[in-house]
DOGU-138472 format. One record per residue: residue number from 1; chain; y, x, z of N, C-alpha, C, O in turn. Coordinates in Angstrom, 3 decimals, decimal comma, padded with zeros to 6 digits, always signed. Atoms other than C-alpha are relative to their C-alpha. Layout:
BEGIN
<r NUM 'A' <Y X Z> <Y X Z> <Y X Z> <Y X Z>>
...
***
This chain:
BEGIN
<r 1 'A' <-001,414 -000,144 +000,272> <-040,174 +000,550 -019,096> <+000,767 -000,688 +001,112> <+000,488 -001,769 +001,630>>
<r 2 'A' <-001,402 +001,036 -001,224> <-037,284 -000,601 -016,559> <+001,434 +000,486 -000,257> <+001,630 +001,386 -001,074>>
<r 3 'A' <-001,212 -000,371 -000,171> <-033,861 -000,185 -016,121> <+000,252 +000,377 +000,917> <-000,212 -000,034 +001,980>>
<r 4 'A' <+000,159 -000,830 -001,241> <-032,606 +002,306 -014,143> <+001,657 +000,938 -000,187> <+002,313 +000,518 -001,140>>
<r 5 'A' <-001,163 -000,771 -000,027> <-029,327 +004,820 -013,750> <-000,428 +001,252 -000,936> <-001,074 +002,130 -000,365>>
<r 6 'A' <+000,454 -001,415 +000,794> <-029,976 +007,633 -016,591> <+001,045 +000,745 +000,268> <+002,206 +000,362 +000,412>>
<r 7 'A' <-000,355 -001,524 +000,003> <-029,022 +011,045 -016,256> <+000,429 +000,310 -001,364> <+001,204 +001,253 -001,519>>
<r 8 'A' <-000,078 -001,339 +001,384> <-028,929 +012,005 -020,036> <+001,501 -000,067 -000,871> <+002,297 -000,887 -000,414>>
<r 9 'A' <-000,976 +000,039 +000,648> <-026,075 +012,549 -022,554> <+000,003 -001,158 -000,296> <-000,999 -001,853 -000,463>>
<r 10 'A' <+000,005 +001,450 +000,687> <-024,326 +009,421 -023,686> <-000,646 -001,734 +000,659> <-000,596 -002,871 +000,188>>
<r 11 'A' <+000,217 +000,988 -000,845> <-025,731 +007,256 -020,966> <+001,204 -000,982 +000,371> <+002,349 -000,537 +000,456>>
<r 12 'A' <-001,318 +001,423 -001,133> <-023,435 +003,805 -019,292> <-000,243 +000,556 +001,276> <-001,122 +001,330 +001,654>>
<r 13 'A' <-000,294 -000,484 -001,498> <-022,379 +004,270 -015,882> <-000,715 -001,277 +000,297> <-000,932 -001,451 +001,496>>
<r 14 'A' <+000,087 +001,252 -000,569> <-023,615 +000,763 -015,866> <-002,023 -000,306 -000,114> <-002,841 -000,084 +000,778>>
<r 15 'A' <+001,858 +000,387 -000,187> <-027,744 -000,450 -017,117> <+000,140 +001,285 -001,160> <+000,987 +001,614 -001,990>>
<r 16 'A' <+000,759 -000,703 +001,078> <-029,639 +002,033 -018,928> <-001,620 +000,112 +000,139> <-002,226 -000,162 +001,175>>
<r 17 'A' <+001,377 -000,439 +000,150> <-033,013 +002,866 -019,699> <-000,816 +001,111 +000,646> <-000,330 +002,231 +000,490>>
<r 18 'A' <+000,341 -001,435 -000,489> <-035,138 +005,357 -017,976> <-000,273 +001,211 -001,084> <-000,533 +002,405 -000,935>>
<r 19 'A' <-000,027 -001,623 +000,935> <-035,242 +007,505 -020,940> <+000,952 -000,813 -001,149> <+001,013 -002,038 -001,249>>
<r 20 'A' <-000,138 +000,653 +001,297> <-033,344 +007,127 -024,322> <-000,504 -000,549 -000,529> <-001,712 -000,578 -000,292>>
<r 21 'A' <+000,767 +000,783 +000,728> <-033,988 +004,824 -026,857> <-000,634 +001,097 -001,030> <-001,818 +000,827 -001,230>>
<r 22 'A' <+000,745 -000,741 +000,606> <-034,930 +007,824 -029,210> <-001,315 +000,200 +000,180> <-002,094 +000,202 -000,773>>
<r 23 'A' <+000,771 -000,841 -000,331> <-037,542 +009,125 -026,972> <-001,068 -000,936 +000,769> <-001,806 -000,587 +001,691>>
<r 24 'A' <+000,552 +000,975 -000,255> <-039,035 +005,520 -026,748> <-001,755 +000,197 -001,051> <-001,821 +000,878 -002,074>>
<r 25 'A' <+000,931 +000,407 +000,914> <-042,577 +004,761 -028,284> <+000,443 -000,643 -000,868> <+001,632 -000,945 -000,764>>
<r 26 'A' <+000,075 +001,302 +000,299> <-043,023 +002,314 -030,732> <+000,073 -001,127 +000,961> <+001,002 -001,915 +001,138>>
<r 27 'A' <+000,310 +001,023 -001,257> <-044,324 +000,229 -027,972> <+000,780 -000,423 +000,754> <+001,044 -001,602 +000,989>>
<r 28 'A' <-000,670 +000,387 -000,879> <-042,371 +000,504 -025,827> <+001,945 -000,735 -000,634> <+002,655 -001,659 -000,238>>
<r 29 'A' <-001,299 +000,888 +000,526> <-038,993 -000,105 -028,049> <-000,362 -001,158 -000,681> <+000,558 -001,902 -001,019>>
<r 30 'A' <+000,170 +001,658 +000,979> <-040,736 -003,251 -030,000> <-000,507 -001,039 +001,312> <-000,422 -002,265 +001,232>>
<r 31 'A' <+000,085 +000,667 -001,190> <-041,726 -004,420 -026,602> <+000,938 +000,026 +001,059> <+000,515 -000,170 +002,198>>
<r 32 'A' <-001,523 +000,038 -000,255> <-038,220 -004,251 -025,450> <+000,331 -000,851 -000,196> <+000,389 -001,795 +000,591>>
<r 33 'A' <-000,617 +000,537 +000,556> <-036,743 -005,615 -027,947> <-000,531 -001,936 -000,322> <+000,148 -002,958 -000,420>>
<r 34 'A' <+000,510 +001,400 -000,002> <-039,179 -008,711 -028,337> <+000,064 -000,372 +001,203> <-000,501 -001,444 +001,423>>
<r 35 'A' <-000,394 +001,148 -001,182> <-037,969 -009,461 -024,615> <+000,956 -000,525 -000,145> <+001,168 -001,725 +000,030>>
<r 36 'A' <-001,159 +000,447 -000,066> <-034,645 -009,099 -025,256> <+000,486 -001,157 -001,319> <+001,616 -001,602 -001,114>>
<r 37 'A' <+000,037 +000,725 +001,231> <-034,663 -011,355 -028,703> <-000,756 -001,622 +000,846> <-000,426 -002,789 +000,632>>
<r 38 'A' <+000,924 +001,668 -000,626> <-037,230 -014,202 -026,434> <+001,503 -000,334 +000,230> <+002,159 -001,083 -000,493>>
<r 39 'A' <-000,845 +000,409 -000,876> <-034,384 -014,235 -024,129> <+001,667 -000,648 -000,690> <+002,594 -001,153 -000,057>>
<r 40 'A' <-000,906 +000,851 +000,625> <-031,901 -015,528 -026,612> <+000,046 -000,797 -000,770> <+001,054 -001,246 -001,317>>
<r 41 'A' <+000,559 +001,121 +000,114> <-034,203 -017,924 -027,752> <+000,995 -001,206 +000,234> <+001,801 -001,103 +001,159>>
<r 42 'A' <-000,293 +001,361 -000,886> <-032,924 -021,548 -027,360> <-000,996 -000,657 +000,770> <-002,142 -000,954 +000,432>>
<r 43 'A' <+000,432 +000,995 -000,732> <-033,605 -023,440 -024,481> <-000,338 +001,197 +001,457> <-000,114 +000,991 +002,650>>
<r 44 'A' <-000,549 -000,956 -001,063> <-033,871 -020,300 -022,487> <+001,684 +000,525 +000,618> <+002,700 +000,856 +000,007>>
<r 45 'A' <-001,446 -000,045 -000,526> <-031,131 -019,882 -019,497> <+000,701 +001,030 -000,566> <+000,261 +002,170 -000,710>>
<r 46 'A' <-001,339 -000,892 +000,658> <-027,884 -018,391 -021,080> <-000,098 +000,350 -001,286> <+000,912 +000,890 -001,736>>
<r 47 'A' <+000,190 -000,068 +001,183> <-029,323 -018,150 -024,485> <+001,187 +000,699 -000,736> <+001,377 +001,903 -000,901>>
<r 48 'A' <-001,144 +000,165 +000,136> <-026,302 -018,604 -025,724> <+000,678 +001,336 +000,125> <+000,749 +002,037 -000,885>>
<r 49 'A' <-000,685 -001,210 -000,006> <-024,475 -015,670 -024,549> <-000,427 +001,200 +000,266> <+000,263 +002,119 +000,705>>
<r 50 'A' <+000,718 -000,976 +000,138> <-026,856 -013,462 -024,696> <-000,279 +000,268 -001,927> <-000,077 +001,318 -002,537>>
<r 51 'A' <-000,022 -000,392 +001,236> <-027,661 -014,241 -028,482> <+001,525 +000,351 -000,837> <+001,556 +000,707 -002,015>>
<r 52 'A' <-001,484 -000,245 +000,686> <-023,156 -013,863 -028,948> <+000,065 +001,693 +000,279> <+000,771 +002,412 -000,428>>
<r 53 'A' <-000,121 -001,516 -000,337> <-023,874 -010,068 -027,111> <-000,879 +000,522 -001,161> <-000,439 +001,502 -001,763>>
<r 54 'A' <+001,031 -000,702 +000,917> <-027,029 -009,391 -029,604> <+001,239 +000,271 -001,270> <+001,652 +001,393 -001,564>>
<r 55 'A' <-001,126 +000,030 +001,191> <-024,300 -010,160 -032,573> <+000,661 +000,695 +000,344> <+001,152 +001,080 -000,717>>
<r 56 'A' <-001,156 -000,751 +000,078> <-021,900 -008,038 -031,369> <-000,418 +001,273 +000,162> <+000,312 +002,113 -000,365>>
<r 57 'A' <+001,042 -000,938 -000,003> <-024,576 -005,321 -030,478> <-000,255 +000,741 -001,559> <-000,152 +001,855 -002,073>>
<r 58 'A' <+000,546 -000,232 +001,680> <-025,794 -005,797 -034,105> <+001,496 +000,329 -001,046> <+001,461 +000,648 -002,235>>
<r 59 'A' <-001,220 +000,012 +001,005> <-021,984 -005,647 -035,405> <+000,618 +001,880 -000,128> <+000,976 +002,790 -000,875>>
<r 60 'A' <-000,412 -001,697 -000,227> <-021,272 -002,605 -033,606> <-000,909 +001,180 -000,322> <-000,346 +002,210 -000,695>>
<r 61 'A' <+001,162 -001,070 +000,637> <-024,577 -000,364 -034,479> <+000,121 +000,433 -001,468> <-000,140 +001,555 -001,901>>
<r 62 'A' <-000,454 +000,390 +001,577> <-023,607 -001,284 -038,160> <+000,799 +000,747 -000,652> <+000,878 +000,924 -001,867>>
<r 63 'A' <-001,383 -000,343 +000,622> <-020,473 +000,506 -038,082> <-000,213 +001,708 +000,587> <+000,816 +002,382 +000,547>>
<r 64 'A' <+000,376 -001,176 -000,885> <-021,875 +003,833 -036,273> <-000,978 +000,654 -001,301> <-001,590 +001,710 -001,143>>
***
């Protein structure tokens, strides 16, 4: 998996995924997501505002 400029419908102009998250494995989206969840760990750099983006991530998916 990496980040990369996607092509597909509904893509950011900004980070995306080389494919949708739909058209992810298991694997590969639970091994994603358990980076991006380490990484807002405490005591890891920026923690912090990385776990205030997950919350707002998680606020906004909620309402979709």
């Amino acid at each position: 998996m990496k980040i990369t400029r996607g092509d597909y419908p509904g893509a950011s102009k900004f980070a995306r995924f080389e494919k949708p998250v739909h058209e992810m494995t298991i694997d590969e989206a639970r091994g994603l997501l358990e980076c991006i969840l380490h990484r807002a760990s405490p005591g890891e750099p920026n923690a912090d505002i990385l776990f205030a983006e997950l919350k707002i991530a998680e606020a906004t998916a909620a309402t979709q």
